[in-house]
C-alpha positions in Angstrom: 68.7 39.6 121.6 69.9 41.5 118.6 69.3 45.0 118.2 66.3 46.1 116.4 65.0 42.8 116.3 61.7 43.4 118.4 61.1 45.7 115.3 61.4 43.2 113.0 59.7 40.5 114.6 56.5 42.5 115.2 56.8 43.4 111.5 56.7 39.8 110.8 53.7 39.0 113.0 51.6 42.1 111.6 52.7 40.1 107.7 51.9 37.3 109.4 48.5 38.5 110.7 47.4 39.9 107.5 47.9 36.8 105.5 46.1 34.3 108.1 43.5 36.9 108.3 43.2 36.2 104.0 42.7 32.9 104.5 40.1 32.8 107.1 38.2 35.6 105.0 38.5 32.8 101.9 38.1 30.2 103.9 35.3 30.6 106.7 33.8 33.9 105.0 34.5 36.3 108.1 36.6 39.4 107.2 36.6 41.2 110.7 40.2 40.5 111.6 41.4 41.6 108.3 39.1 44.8 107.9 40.7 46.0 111.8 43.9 45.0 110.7 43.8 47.2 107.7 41.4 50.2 108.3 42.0 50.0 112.0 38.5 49.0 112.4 36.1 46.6 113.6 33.5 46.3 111.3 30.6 43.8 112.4 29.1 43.6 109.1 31.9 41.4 107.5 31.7 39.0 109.7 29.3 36.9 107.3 30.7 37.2 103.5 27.6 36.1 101.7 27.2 35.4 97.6 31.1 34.8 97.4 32.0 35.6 93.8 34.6 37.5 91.4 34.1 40.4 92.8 34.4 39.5 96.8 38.0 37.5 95.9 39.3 41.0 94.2 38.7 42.6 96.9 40.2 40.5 99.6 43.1 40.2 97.3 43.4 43.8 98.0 43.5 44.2 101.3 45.5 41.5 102.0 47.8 43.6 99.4 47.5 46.8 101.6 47.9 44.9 104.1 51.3 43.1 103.4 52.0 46.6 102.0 51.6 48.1 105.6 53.8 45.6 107.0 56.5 47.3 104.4 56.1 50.6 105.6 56.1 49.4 109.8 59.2 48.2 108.9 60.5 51.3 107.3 59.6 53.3 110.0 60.4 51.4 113.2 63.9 51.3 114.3 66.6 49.1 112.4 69.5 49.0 110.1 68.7 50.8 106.9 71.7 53.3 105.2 70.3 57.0 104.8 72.7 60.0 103.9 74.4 61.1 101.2 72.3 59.9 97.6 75.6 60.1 95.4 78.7 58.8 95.2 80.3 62.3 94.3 79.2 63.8 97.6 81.3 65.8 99.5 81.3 66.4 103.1 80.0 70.0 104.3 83.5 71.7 105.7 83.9 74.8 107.5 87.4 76.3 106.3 89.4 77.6 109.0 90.0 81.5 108.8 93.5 82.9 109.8 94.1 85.7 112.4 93.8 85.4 115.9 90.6 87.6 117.0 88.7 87.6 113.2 88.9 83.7 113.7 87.8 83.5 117.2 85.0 85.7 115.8 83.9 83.0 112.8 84.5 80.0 114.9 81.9 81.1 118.0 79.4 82.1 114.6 80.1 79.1 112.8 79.6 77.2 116.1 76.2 79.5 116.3 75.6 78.3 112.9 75.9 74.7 113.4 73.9 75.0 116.8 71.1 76.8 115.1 71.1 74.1 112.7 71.1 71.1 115.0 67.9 73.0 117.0 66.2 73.2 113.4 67.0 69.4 112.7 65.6 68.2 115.9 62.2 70.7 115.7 62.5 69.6 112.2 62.2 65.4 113.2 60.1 66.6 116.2 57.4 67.7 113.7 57.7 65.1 111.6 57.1 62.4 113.5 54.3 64.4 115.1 52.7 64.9 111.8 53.5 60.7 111.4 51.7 60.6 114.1 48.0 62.2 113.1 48.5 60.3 109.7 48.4 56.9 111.6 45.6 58.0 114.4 43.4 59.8 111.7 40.5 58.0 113.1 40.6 59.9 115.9 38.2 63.0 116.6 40.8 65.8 115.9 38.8 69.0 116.0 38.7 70.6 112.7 42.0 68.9 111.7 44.1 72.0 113.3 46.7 70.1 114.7 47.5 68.8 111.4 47.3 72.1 109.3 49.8 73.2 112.7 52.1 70.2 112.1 51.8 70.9 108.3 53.0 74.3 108.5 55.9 73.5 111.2 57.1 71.2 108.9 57.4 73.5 105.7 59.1 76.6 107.9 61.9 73.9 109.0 62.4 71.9 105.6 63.8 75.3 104.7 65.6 76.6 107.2 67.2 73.3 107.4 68.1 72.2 103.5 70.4 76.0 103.5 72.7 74.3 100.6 70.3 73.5 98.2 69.3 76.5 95.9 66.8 79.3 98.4 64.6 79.8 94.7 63.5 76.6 94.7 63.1 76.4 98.7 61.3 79.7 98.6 59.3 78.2 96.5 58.5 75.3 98.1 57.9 77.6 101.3 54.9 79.9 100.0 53.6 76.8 98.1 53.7 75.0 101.1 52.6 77.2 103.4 49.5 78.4 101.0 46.7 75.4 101.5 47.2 74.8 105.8 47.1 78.7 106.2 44.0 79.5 104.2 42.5 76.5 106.5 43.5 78.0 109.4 42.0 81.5 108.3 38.8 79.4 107.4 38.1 77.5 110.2 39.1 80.5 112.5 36.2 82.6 110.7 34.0 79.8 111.2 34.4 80.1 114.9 33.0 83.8 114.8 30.4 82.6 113.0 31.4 84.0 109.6 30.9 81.7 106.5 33.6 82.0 103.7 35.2 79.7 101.3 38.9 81.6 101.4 40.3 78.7 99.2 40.6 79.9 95.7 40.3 77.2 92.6 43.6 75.5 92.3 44.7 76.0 95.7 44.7 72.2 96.3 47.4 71.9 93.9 49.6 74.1 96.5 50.4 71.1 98.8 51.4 68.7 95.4 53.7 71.7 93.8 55.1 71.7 97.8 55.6 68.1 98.1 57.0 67.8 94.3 59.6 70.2 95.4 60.5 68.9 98.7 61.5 66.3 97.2 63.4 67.5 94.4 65.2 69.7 97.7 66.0 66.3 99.5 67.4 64.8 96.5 70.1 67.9 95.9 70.6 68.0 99.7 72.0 64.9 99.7 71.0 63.4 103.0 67.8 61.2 102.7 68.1 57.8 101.3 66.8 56.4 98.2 63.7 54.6 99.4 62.5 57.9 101.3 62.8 60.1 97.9 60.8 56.8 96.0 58.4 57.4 99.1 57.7 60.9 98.4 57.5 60.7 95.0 54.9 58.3 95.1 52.9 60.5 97.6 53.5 63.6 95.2 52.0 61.5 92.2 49.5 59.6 94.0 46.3 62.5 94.0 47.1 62.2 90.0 46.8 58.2 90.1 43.5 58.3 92.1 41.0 56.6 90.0 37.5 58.5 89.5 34.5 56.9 92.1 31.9 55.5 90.4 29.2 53.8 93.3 29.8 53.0 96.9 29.3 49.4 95.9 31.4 49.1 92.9 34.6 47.7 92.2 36.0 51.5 91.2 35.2 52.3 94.9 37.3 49.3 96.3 40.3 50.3 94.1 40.1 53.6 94.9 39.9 52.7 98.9 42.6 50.7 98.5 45.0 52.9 96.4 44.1 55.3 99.4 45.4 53.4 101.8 48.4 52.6 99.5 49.0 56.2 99.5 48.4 56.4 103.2 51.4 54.0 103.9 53.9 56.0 101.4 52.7 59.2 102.9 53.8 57.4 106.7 56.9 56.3 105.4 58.0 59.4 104.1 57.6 61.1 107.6 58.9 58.6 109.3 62.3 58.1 107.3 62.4 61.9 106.5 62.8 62.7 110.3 65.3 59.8 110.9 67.4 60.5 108.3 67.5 64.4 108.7 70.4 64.4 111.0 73.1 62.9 108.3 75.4 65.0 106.9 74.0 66.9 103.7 76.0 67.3 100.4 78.2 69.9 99.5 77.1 72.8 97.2 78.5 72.5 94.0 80.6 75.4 92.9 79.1 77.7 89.5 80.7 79.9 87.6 79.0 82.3 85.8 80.7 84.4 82.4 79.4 87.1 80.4 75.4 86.7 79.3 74.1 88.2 76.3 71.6 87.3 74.2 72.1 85.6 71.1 69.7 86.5 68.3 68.1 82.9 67.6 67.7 82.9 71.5 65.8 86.0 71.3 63.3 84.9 68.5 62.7 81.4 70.8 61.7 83.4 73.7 59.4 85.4 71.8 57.5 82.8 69.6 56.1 81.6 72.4 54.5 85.2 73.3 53.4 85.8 69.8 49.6 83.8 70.2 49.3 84.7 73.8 49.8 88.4 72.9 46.9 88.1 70.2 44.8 86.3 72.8 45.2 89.4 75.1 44.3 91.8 72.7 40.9 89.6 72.8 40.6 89.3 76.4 40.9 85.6 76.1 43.7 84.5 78.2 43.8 80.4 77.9 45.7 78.3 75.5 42.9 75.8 74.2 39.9 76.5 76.9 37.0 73.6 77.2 36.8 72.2 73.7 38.9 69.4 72.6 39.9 65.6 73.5 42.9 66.9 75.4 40.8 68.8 77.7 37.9 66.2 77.7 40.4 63.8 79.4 41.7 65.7 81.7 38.4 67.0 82.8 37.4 63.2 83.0 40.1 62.1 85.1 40.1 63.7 88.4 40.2 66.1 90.8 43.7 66.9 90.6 44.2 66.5 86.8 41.2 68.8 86.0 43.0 71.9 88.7 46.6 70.8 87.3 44.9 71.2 83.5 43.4 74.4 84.5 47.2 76.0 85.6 48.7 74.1 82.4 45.5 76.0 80.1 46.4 79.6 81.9 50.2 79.5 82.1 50.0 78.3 78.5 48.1 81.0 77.2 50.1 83.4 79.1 53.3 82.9 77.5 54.5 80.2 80.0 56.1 78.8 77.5 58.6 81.4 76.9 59.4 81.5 80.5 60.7 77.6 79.5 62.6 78.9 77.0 64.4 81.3 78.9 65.3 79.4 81.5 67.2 77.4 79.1 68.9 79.9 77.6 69.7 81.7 81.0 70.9 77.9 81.9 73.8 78.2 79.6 75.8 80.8 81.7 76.5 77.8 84.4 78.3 74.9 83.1 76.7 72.8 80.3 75.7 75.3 78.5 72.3 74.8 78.6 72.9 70.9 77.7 70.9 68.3 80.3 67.7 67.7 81.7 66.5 71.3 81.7 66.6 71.5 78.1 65.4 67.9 77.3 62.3 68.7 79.2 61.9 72.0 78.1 61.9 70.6 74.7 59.9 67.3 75.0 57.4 69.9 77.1 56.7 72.1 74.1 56.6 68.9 71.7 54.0 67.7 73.7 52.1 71.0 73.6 52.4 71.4 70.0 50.6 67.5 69.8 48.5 68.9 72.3 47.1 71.9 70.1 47.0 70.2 66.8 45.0 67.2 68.5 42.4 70.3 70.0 42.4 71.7 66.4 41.0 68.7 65.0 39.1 67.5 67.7 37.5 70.8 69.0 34.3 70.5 67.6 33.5 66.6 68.0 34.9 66.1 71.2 34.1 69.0 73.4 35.1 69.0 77.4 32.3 67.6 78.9 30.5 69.6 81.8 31.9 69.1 85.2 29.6 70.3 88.8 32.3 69.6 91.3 35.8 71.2 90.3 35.4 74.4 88.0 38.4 73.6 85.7 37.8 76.8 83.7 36.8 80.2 85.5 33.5 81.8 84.1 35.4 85.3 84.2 38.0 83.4 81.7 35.9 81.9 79.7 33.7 85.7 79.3 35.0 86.7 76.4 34.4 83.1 74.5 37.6 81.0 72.9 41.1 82.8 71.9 42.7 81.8 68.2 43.0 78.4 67.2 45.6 76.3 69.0 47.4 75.3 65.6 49.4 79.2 66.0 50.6 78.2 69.5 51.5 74.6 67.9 53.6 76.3 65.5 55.3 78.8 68.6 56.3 76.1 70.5 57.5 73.8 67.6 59.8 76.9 66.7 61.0 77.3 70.2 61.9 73.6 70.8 63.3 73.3 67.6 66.0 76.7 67.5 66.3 75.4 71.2 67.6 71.5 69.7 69.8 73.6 67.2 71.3 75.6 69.5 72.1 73.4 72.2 71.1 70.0 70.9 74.1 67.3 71.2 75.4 65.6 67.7 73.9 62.2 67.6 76.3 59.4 68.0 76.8 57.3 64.6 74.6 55.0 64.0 75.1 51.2 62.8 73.9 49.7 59.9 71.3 47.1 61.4 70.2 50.0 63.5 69.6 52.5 60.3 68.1 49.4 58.8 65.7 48.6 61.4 64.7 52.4 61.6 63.7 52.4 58.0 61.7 49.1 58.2 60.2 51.0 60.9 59.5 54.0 59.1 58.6 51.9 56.2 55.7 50.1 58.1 54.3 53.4 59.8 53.8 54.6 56.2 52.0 51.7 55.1 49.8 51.8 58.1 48.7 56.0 57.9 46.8 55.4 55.2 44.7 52.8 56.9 44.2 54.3 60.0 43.3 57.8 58.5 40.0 56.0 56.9 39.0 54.2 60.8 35.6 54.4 60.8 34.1 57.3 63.4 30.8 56.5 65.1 27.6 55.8 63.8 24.4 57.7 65.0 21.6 55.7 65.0 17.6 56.2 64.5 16.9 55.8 68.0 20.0 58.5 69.1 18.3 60.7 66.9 15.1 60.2 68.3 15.7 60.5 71.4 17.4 64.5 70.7 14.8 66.2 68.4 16.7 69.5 69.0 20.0 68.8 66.9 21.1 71.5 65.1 24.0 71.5 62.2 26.2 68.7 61.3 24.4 66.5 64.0 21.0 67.7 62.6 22.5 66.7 59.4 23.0 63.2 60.4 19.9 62.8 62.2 17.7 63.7 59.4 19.3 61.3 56.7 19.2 58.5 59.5 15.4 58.6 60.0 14.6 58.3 56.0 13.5 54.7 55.3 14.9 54.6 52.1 18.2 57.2 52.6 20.7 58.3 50.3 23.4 56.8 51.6 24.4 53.5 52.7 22.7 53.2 56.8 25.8 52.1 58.0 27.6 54.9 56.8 30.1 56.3 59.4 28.7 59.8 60.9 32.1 61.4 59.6 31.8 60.2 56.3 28.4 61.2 55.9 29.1 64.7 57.3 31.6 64.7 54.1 29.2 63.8 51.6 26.7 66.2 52.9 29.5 69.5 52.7 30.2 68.0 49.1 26.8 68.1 48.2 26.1 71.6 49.7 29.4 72.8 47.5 27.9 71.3 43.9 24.5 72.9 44.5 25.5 76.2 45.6 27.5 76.7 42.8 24.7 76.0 41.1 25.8 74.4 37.5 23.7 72.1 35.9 26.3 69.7 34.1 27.9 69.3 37.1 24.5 68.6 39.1 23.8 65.9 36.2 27.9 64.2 36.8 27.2 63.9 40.5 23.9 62.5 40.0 25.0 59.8 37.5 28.2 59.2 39.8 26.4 58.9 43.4 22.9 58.4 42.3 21.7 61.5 44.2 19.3 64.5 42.8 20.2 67.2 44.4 17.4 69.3 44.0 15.2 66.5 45.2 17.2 66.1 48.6 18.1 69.2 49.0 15.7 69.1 52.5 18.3 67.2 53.9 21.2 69.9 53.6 19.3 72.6 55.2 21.2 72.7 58.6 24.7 72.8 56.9 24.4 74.5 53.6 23.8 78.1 54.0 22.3 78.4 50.3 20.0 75.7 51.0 18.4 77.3 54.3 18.2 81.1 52.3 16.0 79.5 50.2 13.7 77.7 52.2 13.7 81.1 55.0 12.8 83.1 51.3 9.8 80.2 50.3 8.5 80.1 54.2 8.8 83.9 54.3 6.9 84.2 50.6 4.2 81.7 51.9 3.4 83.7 54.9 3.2 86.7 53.1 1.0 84.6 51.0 -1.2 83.7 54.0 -1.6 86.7 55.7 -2.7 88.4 51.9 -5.2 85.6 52.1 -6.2 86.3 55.6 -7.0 90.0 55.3 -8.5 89.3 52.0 -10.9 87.1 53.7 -11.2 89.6 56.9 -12.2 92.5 54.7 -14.5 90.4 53.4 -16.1 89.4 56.5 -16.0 93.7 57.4 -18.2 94.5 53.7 -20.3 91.8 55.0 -24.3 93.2 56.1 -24.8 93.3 59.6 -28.0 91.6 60.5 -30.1 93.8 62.4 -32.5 92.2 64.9 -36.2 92.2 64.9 -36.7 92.1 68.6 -34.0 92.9 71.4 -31.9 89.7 71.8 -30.7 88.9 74.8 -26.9 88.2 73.8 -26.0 89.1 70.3 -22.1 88.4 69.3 -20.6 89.1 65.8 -16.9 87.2 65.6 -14.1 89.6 64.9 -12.2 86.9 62.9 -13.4 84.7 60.3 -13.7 80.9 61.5 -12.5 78.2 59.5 -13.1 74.9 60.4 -11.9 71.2 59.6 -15.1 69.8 60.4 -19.2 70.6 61.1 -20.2 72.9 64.0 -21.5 70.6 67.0 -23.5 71.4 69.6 -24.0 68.5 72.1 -24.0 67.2 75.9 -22.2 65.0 78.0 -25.4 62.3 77.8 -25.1 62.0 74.3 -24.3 59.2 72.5 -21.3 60.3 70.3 -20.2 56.7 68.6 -23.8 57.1 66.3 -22.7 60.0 64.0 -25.7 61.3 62.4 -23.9 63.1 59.7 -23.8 59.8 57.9 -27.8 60.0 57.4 -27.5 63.5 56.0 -28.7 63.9 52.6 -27.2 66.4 49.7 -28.4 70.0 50.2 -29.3 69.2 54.5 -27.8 72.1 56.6 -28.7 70.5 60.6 -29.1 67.7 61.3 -29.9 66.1 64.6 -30.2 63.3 67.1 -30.6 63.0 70.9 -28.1 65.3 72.6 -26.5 66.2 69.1 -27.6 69.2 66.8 -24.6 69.6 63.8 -24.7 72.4 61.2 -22.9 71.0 57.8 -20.7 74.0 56.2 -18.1 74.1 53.5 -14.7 73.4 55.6 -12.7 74.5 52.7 -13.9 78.3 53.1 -14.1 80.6 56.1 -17.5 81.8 57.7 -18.1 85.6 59.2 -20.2 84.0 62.1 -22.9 85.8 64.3 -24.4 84.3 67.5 -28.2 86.0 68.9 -29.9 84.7 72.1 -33.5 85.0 72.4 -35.4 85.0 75.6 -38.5 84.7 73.5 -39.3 83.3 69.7 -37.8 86.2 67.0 -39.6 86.9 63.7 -38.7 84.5 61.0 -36.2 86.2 58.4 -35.3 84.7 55.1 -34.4 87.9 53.1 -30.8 87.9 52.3 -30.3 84.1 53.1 -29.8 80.9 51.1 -31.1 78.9 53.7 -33.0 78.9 56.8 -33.4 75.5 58.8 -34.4 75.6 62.5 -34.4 72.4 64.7 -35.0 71.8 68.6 -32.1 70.9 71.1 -32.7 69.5 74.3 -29.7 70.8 77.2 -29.1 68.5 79.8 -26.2 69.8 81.2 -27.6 73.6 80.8 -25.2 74.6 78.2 -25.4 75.2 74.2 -22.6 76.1 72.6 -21.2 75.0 69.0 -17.6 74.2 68.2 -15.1 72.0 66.1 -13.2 70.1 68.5 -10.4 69.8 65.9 -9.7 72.9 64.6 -10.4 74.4 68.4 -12.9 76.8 67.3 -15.7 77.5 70.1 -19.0 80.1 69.5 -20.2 81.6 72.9 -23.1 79.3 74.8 -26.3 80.3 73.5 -28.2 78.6 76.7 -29.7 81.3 78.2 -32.0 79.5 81.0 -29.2 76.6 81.3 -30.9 73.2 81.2 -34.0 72.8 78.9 -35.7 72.4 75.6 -34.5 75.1 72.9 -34.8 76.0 69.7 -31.7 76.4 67.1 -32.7 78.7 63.8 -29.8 78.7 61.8 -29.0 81.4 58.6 -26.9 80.4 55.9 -25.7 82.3 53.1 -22.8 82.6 50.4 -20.5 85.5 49.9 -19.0 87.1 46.5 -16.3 89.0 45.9 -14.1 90.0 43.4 -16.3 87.8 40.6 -16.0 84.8 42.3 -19.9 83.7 43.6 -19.0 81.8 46.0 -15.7 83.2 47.8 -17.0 82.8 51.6 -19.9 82.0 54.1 -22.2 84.1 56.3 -24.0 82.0 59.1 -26.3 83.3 61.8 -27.5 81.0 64.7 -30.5 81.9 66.8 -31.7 80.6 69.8 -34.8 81.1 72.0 -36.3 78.5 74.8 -38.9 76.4 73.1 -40.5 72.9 72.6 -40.3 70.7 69.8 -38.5 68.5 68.3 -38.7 68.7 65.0 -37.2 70.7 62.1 -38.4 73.2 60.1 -37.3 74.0 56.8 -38.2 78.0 56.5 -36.1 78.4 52.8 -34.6 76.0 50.8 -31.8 76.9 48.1 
């Protein structure tokens, strides 16, 4: 048998496997074989596929995908035939030049032999850990106590990835290092606090981003080291960019779950490959370290002005405590917030590195770049440029957008820090636009390479192009925006500005404007109108009228929550009216103070003169919960009656247009008849079934005290009326005084007439 061919055949089974384990799924209904061939796991529930439909066939499709897609990475990792070392064809072996003398070379050969024995110990600790760490990624089903052998293995790994790539540049494997090291320790600290009992979430807010910026460079590492293969460095880079590719979960049962399960897995067998060829291929022979030469530096004075434009907005945000670039507000950081985990921690370093002058950190690590050879020309300074281009887009896109699309609240990842976002936003992102356009674009003058001449279909093609974007601005500058409906509006009564704006024109039945009138465009027409009438000119007033069809002093309602001249002037008429009212009011309450007291006759046994004059909408009522309140007896009152009564009902008819100075007497015995200094006296009988007597207007919410004074029983109701003058006017307010006492009788007795 041919080496390495038991490999291959049981990769071919496993393939083999996984699709019959499709077709019996599709064919018979029962998953089981395919779910443990996949997940590892025997799941009884899918043994009976029921309601077979769209979604069901997506989903087998899937893991028969992952599936065939593990088979790939079995066969990556078992042993057989696959070419790893060098990554370029310009590689040169690593040599050890021999050093002349007799004892000073005997000296370098046993430490170059120390050298090279140090480095085959760190290789094989180096594959020993990975394929232990290989290991826990294909038993993770298994009960590992609070995942310490992995955060071990984790750590073990990062130490030896740079003690062992020693020709590739120690920044960028320092680097690599702390990041590396930063998310397994803090778990170690954190679990090992747990076991004393002490509670503590060590792991600050973007330290999940650690273990990506470790990965990320890694793999950059292995690539300049030379000695891992081509599908190992796709491998990692896939695993670096997969937590960024994770779609969001939406429900357990949805078909955003299954994708995300299965990009999981996905990820899961690109993580296993990596470790796997990464510890097969670490013993080949690395590359050799390019030589640099370095020359005089000094800075230029253009390179001096890019570094610093980039510090120019940051510095201003300082000096206002405000230290991020655009902060929550924006589309940019709407979509980023919406994404992910991983986008909204990798938006949150972007925001702060950004508004700390990051960007002239960029820049000067071009221009330090031009000291080696290029001169600062390559892949550095392309990103570097098409970085800052990107953040320029970046800030105008937040400029325009910062008030329509604000980042929407998130309650699991807190992309921006509350003691960031303190001090509220910074400047507008437009001045940072304009830094890093001026950085990227001395940066392109400076360094940029002269473009190649062009041919004439090419030039003519790029002007057709440029001919048709033209043509096309216009008509996508006037896209309609959205349109806020009635129902929108009613269902948030608590808009304020532009959006109160909208809402109000939207619920008019016969509005202004056209009702399907984009949000946008009505938010235009609404500034525009707020501009004609605060300046305030008639003859312009009369144009826009005859040109739009709008009177603007008879809509001006509608501009009160976005024209400041408009909402002065209704605060001045509200505030002039309540002045108005509360002039009223104590007119009416000194009126009620110069009004005689009545003195009682005999001792009552409650006597109650109300502080504030009451103004009712309707009659005073008195009645019981027996009584029958669909026969309204005010409808058989004649002109000039002031009770009137029925069974359970006694209603005294006053003038609801003008306040009363009311005064309440209980009697425990019948009081002298008074008329003096009254209009007119009426008194009637009440029967209290329910033991209480008390007069109100249910509408209005007055309520006078409860004049039963034995609870249930037969009463009787003397009521006083009388007008009030003042200040010539005859009949400027009412005096009424009700009486009680416990008496017989039903009927009424008229003791003066007016």
């Amino acid at each position: 048998m041919p080496r390495h061919a038991l490999s291959r055949i049981a990769v071919a089974v496993f393939a083999v496997l996984v699709i019959t384990a499709g077709v019996m799924a599709v064919a018979y209904g029962d998953a089981r074989l395919l779910g443990l061939l996949v997940y590892r796991q025997f799941a009884e529930g899918a043994g009976e596929l029921e309601e077979f439909d769209a979604d069901l066939l997506v989903m087998l499709v899937m893991l028969v995908g992952v599936g065939l897609a593990q088979a790939w990475g079995l066969a990556q990792i078992l042993p057989g035939r696959r070419g790893g070392g060098t990554t370029s064809k310009l590689a040169l072996p690593v040599t050890t030049a021999p050093a002349p003398g007799g004892d000073q070379g005997g000296r370098s050969g046993d430490s170059g032999r120390s050298g090279e024995t140090r480095q085959t110990r760190d290789q094989l600790l180096l594959r020993t850990a990975l394929y232990v760490l290989m290991a826990i990624e294909l038993t993770d089903q298994l009960p590992w106590p609070e995942d310490t052998p992995e955060a071990v293995a984790h750590i073990a790994v990062v130490v030896l990835f740079y003690r062992v790539m020693g020709t590739v540049s120690r920044t960028l494997r320092l680097v690599a290092l702390l990041a590396g090291l930063c998310w397994p320790t803090l778990g170690l600290v954190e679990m090992a606090l747990d076991l004393f009992g002490v509670t503590l979430d060590v792991l600050p807010p973007g330290a999940s981003l650690a273990w990506v910026v470790s990965t990320i460079l890694t793999v950059v590492a292995q690539a300049k080291d030379g000695r891992w293969g081509r599908t190992t460095l796709r491998a990692g880079a896939v695993m670096a960019a997969g937590p960024f590719l994770m779609p969001l979960i939406a429900y357990p049962d949805s078909r955003t779950y299954v994708i995300y399960a299965a990009s999981r897995l996905l990820l899961d067998v690109f993580t296993v490959v990596w470790l796997g060829r990464s510890a097969s291929e670490v013993g080949c022979r690395p590359r050799a370290p390019r030589p640099r030469s370095r020359g005089a530096f000094r800075l230029r004075p253009w390179e001096v002005v890019a570094v610093g434009l980039p510090l120019l907005p940051a510095v201003a945000n300082w000096t206002n405590g405000a230290f991020l670039w655009i902060g929550p507000r924006g589309a940019v950081a709407s979509w980023f917030s919406g994404t992910g985990w991983y986008p909204r921690e990798l938006w949150l370093l972007i925001d702060l590195l950004a508004g700390c002058g990051g960007g002239a950190a960029l820049v000067l690590a071009v221009v330090l770049r031009r000291r080696s050879a290029g001169g600062g020309r390559g892949r550095l300074r392309q990103g570097v440029i098409g970085g800052l281009s990107l953040a320029a887009v970046a800030g105008v896109v937040t400029a325009v957008t910062g008030e329509s699309q604000p980042a929407p609240p998130d309650i699991t990842v807190r992309i921006f820090l509350d003691t960031l976002l303190d001090s509220g936003p910074g400047i507008s992102p437009l001045w940072h636009s304009a830094a890093f356009t001026g950085s990227a674009l001395i940066l392109l003058f400076l360094y940029g390479e002269r473009p190649r001449p062009r041919k004439p279909y090419q030039l003519a093609l790029a002007g057709l192009a440029t001919v048709a974007l033209l043509a096309l601005v216009p008509v996508s500058d006037h896209t309609p925006g959205p349109t806020t409906t009635k129902d929108e509006c009613e269902n948030n009564p608590e808009a304020t500005g532009e959006r109160a704006f909208v809402c109000a024109v939207r619920k008019l039945d016969a509005p202004p404007f056209h009702p399907s009138m984009p949000d946008q465009r009505l938010i235009a027409y609404g500034h525009r109108m707020c501009a004609v009438y605060t300046r305030g000119d008639a003859r312009e007033e009369a144009a826009f009228k005859q040109a739009y069809g709008i009177n603007l002093r008879e809509q001006r309602y509608l501009l009160e929550d976005i024209c400041p001249k408009v909402a002065a002037e209704f605060d001045a008429e509200v505030a002039e009216e309540e002045a108005e009212i509360a002039a009223w009011e104590a007119e009416e309450q000194a009126m009620c103070d110069q009004a005689p007291r009545h003195r009682p006759r005999i001792k009552p046994v409650r006597a109650v003169r109300e502080k504030k004059p009451v103004w009712t909408e309707l009659s005073l009522e008195a009645y019981d919960e027996e009584a029958d309140l669909d026969d309204d007896p005010v409808w058989r009152a004649e002109e000039g009656d002031l009770v009137v009564t029925a069974p359970g009902r006694l209603i005294i008819l006053v003038n609801t247009e003008l306040r009363m100075c009311v005064t309440t007497e209980t009697y425990d015995r019948r009081p002298p008849v008074e008329t003096k200094g009254w209009d007119h006296v009426v008194e009637a009988g009440y029967e209290s079934r329910d033991g209480t007597l008390v007069f109100g207007d249910g509408l209005s919410g007055v309520t006078l005290p409860d004049l039963a004074s034995r609870g249930e029983g037969h009463y009787r109701v003397r009521v006083h009326y009388a007008w009030l003058s003042e200040k010539g006017r005859q009949r400027a307010g009412q005096r009424l005084l009700i009486m009680t006492y416990p008496g017989r009788g039903d009927e009424s007795i008229v003791h003066r007439e007016p």
